[in-house]
C-alpha positions in Angstrom: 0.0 0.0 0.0 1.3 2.9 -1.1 1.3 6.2 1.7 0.8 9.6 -0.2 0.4 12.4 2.0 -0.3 16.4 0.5 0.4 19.2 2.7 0.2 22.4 1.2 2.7 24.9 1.7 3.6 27.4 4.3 3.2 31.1 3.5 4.1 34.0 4.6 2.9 37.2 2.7 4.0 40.5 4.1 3.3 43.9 2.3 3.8 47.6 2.6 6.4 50.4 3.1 8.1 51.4 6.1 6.7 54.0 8.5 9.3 57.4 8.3 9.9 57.9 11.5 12.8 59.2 12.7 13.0 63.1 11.7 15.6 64.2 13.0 17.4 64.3 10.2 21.1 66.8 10.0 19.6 69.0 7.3 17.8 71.5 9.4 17.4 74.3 6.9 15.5 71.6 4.6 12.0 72.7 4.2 8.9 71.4 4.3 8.6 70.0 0.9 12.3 69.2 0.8 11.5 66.9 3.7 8.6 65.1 1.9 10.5 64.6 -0.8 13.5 62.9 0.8 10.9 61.0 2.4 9.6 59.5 -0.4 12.9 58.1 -1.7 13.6 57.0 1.5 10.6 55.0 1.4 11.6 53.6 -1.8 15.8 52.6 -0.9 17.5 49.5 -1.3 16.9 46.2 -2.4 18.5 43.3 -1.0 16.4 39.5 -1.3 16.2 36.3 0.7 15.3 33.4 0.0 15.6 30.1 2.6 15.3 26.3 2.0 14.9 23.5 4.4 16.2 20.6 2.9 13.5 18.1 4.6 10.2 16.5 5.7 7.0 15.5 4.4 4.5 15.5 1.5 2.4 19.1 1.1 1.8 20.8 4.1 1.1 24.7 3.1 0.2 27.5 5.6 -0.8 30.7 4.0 0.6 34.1 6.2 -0.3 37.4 4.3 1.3 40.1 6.4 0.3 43.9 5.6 1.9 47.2 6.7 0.6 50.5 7.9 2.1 53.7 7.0 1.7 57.0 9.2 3.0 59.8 7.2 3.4 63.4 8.4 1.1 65.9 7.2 3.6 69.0 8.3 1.6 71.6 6.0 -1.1 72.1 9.1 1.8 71.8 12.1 2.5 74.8 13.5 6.2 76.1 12.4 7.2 77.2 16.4 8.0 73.6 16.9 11.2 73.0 14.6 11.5 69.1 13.3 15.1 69.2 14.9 16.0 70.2 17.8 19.9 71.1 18.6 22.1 69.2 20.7 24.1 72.2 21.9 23.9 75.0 24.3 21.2 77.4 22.0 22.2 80.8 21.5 20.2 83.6 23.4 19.5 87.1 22.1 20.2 90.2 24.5 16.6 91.3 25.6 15.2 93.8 28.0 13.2 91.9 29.5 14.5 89.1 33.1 14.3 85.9 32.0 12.4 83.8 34.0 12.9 80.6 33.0 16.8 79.0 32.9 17.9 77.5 29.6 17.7 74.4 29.4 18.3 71.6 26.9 14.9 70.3 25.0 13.0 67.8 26.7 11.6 66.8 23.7 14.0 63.1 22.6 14.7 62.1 19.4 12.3 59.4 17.7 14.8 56.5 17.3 15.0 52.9 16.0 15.0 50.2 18.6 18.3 48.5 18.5 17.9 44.7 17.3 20.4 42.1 17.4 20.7 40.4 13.9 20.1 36.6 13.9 21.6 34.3 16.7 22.5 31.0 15.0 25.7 30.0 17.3 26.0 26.6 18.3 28.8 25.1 20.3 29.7 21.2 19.8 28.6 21.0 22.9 25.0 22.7 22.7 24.4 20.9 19.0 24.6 17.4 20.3 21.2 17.9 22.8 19.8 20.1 20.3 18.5 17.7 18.0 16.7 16.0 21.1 15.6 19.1 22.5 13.8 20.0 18.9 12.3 16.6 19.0 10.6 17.4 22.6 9.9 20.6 21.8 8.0 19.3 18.4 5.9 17.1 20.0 4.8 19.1 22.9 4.1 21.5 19.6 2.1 18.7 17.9 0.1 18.1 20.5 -0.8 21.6 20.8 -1.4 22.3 17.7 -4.0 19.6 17.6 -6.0 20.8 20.2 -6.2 24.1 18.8 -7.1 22.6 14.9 -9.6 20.7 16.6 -11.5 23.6 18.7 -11.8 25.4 15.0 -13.6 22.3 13.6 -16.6 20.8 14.2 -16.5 17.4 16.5 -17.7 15.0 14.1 -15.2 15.7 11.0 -11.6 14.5 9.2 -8.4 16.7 10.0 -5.3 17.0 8.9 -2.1 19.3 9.2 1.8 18.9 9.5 2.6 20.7 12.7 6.7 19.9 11.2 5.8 22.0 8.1 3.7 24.9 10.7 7.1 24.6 12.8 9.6 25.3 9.8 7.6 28.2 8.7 7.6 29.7 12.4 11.2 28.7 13.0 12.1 30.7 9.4 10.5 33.7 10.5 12.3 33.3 14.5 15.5 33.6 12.8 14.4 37.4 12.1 11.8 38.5 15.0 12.9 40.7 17.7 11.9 41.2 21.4 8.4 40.0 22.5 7.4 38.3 19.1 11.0 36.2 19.3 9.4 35.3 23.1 6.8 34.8 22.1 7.6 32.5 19.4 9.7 30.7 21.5 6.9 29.8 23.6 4.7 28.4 21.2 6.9 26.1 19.5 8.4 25.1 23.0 11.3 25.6 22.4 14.0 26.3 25.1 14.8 30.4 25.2 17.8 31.5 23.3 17.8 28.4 21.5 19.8 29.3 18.9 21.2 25.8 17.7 17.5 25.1 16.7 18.4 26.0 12.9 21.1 23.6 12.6 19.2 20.7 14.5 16.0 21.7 11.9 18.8 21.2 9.6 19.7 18.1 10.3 16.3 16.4 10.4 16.5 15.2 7.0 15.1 12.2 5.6 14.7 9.6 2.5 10.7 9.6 3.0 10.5 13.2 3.3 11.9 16.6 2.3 11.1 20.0 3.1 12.0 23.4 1.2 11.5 27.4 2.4 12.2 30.0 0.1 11.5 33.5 0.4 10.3 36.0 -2.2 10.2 39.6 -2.0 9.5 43.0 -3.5 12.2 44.7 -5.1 11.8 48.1 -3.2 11.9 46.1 0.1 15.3 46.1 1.7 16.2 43.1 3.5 19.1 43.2 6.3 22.1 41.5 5.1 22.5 39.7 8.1 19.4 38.1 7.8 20.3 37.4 4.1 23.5 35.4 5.1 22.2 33.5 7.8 19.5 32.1 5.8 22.0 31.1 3.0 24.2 29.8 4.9 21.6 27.6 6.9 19.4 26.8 4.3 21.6 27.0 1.2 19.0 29.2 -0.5 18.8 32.3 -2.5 15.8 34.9 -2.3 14.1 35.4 -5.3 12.7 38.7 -6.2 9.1 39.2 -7.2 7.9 41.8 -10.2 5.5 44.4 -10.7 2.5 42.3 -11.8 0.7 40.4 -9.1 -1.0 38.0 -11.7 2.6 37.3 -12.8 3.9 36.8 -8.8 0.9 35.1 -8.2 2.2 32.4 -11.4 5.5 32.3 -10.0 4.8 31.3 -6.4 2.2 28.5 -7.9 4.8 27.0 -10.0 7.3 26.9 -6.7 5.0 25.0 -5.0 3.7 22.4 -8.0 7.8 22.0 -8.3 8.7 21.3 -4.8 5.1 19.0 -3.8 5.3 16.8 -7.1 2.5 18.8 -8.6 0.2 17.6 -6.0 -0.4 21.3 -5.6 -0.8 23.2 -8.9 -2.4 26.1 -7.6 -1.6 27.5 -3.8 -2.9 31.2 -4.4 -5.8 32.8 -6.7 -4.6 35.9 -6.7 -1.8 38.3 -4.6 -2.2 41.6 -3.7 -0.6 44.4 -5.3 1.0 45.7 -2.1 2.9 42.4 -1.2 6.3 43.0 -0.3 7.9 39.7 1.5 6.6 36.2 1.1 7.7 33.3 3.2 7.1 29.8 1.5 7.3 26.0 3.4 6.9 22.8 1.1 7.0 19.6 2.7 6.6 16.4 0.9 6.6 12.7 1.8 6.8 9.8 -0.4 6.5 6.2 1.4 5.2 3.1 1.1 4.3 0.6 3.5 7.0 -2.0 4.6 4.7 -5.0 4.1 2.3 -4.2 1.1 -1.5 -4.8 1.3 -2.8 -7.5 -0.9 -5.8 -5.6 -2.7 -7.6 -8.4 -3.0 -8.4 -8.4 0.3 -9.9 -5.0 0.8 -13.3 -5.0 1.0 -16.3 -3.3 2.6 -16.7 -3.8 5.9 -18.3 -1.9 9.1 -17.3 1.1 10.6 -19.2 2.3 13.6 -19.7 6.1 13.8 -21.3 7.4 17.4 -24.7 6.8 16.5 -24.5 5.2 13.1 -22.8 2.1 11.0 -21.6 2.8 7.8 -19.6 0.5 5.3 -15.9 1.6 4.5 -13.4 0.1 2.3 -11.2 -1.7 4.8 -7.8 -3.3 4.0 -6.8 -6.6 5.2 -3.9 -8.9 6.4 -3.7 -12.1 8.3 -0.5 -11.5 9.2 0.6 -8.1 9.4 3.1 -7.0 11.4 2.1 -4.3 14.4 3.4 -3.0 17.2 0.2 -2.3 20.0 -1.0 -1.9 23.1 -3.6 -0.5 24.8 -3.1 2.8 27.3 -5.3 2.9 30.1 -5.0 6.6 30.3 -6.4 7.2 26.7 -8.5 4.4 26.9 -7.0 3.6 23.7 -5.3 1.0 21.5 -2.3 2.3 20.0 -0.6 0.8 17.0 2.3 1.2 14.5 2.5 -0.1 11.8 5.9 0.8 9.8 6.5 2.3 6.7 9.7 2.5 4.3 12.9 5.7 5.4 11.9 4.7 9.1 8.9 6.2 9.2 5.8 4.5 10.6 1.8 4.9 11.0 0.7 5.2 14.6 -3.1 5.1 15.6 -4.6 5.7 18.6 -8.4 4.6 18.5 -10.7 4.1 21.4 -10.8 0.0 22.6 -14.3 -0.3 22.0 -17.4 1.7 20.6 -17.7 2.1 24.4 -15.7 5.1 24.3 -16.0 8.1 21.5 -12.4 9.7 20.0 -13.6 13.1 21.6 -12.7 11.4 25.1 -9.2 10.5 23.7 -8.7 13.6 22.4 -9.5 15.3 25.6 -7.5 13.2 27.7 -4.3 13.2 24.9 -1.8 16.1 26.9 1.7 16.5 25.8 2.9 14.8 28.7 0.9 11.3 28.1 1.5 11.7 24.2 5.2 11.4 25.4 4.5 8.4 27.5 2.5 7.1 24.7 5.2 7.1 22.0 8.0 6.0 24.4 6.0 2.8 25.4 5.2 2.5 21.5 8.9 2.5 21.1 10.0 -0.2 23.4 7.2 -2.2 22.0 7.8 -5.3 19.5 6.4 -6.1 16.4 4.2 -9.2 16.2 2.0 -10.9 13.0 -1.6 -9.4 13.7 -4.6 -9.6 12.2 -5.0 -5.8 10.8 -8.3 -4.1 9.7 -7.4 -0.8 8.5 -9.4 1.4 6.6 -7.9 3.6 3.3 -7.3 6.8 4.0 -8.5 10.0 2.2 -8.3 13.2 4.2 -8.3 17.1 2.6 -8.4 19.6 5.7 -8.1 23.2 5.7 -7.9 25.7 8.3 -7.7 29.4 8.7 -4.3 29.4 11.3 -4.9 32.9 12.0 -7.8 31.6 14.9 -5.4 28.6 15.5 -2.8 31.1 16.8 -5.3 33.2 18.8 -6.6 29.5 20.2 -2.8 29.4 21.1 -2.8 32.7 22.8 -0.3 33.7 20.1 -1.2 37.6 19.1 1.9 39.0 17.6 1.1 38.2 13.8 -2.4 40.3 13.9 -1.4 43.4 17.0 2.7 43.6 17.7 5.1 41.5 15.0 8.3 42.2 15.1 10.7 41.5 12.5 13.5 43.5 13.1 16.1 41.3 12.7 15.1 40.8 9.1 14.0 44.4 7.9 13.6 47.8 9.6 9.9 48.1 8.4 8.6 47.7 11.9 4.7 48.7 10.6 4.4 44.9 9.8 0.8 42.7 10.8 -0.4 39.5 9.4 -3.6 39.5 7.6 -4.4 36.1 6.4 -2.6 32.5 7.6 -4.1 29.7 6.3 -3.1 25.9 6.5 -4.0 22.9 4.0 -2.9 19.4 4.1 -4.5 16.7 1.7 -3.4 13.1 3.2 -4.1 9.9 1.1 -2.7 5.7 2.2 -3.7 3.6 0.0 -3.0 0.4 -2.3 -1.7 1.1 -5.7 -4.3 0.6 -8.7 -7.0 -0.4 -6.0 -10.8 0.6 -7.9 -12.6 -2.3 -6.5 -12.4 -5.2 -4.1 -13.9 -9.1 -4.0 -15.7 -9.7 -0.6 -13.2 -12.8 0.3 -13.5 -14.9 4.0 -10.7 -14.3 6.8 -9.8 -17.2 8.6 -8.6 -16.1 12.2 -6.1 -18.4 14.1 -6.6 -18.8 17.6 -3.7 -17.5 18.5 -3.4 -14.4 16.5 -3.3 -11.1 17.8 -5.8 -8.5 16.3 -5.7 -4.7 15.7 -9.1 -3.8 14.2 -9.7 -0.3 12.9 -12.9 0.1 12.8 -14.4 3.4 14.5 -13.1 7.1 14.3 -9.2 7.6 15.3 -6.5 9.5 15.5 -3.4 9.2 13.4 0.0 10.7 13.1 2.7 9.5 10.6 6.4 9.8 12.8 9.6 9.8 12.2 11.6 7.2 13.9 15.2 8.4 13.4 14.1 11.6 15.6 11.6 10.7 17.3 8.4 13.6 16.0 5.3 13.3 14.1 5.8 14.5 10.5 1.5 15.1 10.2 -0.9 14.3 12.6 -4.4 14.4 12.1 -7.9 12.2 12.7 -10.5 10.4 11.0 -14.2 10.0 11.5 -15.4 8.9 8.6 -13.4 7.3 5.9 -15.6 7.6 2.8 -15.1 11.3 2.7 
């Protein structure tokens, strides 16, 4: 059987000019209109372009992030003229007059409007600090996962199919890390879990590559949008990318970014964006593509249609079938759960988690699954043999999409919508995100499988059995290091 998994790519979409805002500059004597029009071409600079690529992970995982800017400009012609735009550093220069003075001289109160000083990107890494760091990222992805999946499912309603690559969400969000500043680099921190300062989390991203899965970021950007060269190098020398610079003509961009993705997903995604606005000045992009197959193939002639039990109704699902498959289960009594791997080709492996019986309902796995027991979960799952099982396992179809924006307010995560900071990348600090969304498209099944026989199933006494026959929960992980790849559940398989 054949795995093919679709998540659509990560985007990032970021448009505008940067507010004017310190204006203080040395030319005093410069006039009103002078000022404007220095303005203007200050507005308009340098162009410098990025472009990053993770060389890993999964099939199509996209997440859509259009970011907008606001501009505040000066309108000087109705400011009074008493308050000059610069004010002197230096003792001023008092007339004789007549008249006492009352009040001493003093030095304006009034400060300069200045730039917040920003660090460029941290990606330092000791010998020391990079051999944990690769464990740390794996801790920190499923604690990530897991939270992620709560918030996906409080967006959908309880009784449909989801899917999403929290690796891909991850990438995207650890891309735009390497830039943020202050609070948003915080914050960011906090929501992928990752330690603070963690700086050795680019190389250890780096280094999560796989045979079953790859994953590419590249960045595109307006020509009139300057980029800090520090940001530039880091990315190329992390991701071995170059930044690609996008034209005049949205429908053309819009063409460009679509055939980036159909490239990089296999053409599993032809067509990412409609349209893009006019005013888009900085686009982020994540691909992630998997291509496995199962270790032990399904014989298709045993797939047939067969019960699956839905909280208040049956239906009849295509199930596949093996007398003999080899699984790795248990059941948790904390989930109330079985949980089963089954293994797939580049070490990477299906896990299920579905209730034991139609006693319990996947909503009360789902509220008892905390990062903590996932953790347990997968460590037991580890340690756990394979054994020749008799498998039930229905194919798998699953298209989800999901507006991340309200994932990341679910998450208490703000910064993209009221406060992003960016600083490290460009000095346009006016920056706010107006649209994130997140698509994956997951698909396991046999090759050339239209139809099915209805064949008998003898069962040995002896045999151990993994049925799969009522709504579950499902994750596809990566063995090597030890984090789920997509995660996502199914309540009704015909869909």
């Amino acid at each position: 059987m054949a795995s093919r998994l679709t998540s659509l790519t990560l985007l990032l979409l970021l448009a505008g000019v940067r507010a004017f805002s310190d204006l203080n500059d040395t030319n005093h004597n410069s006039t009103t209109e002078s000022w404007q029009g220095e303005y203007e071409e200050y507005i308009l600079e340098e162009e410098i372009s990025t472009e990053v690529s993770i060389q890993q992970h999964t099939k199509d995982s996209s997440t859509l992030l259009k970011i907008s800017s606001t501009i505040e400009t000066a309108n000087t012609a109705s400011e009074p003229t008493t308050q000059p735009f610069i004010q002197s550093t230096t003792q001023p220069i008092t007339e004789p007059t007549t008249e006492p003075t009352t009040q001493p001289t003093t030095e304006p109160t009034t400060q300069p409007t200045t730039v917040p000083f920003c660090l460029g990107p941290d990606t330092s890494c000791s010998d020391l600090e990079s051999q944990s760091a690769e464990s740390k990222l794996g801790e920190a992805l499923m604690d990530f996962s897991v939270k992620l999946y709560h918030a996906f499912s409080a967006m959908k309603k309880v009784e449909t199919n989801m899917a999403f690559s929290p690796f891909s969400i991850a990438s995207l969000l650890t891309q735009v890390l390497l830039g943020a500043g202050d609070s948003t680099k915080r914050n960011l921190e906090s929501l992928l879990s990752y330690p603070e300062d963690f700086t050795c989390v680019h190389q250890a991203l780096k280094a999560f590559t796989s045979k079953g899965f790859t994953s590419f970021s590249q960045i595109f950007h307006s020509p009139d949008l300057a980029i800090r060269d520090t940001f530039v190098n880091a990315s190329q020398n992390l991701y071995g990318s170059s930044p690609a610079v996008l034209g005049n003509d949205s429908d053309v961009n819009t063409e460009l970014i679509n055939s980036w993705v159909a490239k990089k997903t296999n053409h599993k995604i032809t067509q990412l964006l409609d349209s893009l606005p006019s005013d888009t000045c900085l686009v982020f992009l994540n691909a992630v593509y998997l291509n496995a197959k199962w270790k032990k193939t399904f014989d298709p002639k045993r797939t047939r249609l067969e019960p699956f039990y839905l909280k208040s109704s049956v239906i009849k699902a295509f199930m596949m079938s093996s007398k003999k498959y080899p699984v790795a289960h248990f059941t948790d009594p904390t989930l109330k759960a079985k949980v089963g791997q089954l293994q797939l080709s580049h070490n990477l492996s299906l896990v299920i988690l579905v209730p034991q019986n139609t006693k319990y309902h996947l909503e009360d796995l789902e509220q008892a699954l905390s990062p903590t027991v996932f953790k347990a979960v997968m460590k037991k799952l580890e340690m756990t043999k394979f054994h020749p099982t008799l498998l039930t396992l229905p194919r798998i179809k699953v298209t989800s999409k999901q507006d991340m924006l309200t994932v990341m307010e679910n998450l208490k995560f703000f910064d993209f919508v009221y406060d992003l900071n960016l600083c490290g990348m460009t000095e346009d600090t006016d920056l706010q995100v107006s649209a994130m969304q997140h698509q994956t498209t997951l698909e396991l099944t046999e090759s050339g499988v239209e139809a099915a026989a209805a064949t008998a199933v003898s069962v040995a006494r002896n045999l151990l059995v993994f049925d799969v026959q009522q709504p579950f929960l499902f994750l596809i992980w990566d063995q090597q290091h030890k984090f789920p790849v997509f995660m996502g559940r199914v309540y009704d398989p015909r869909i």
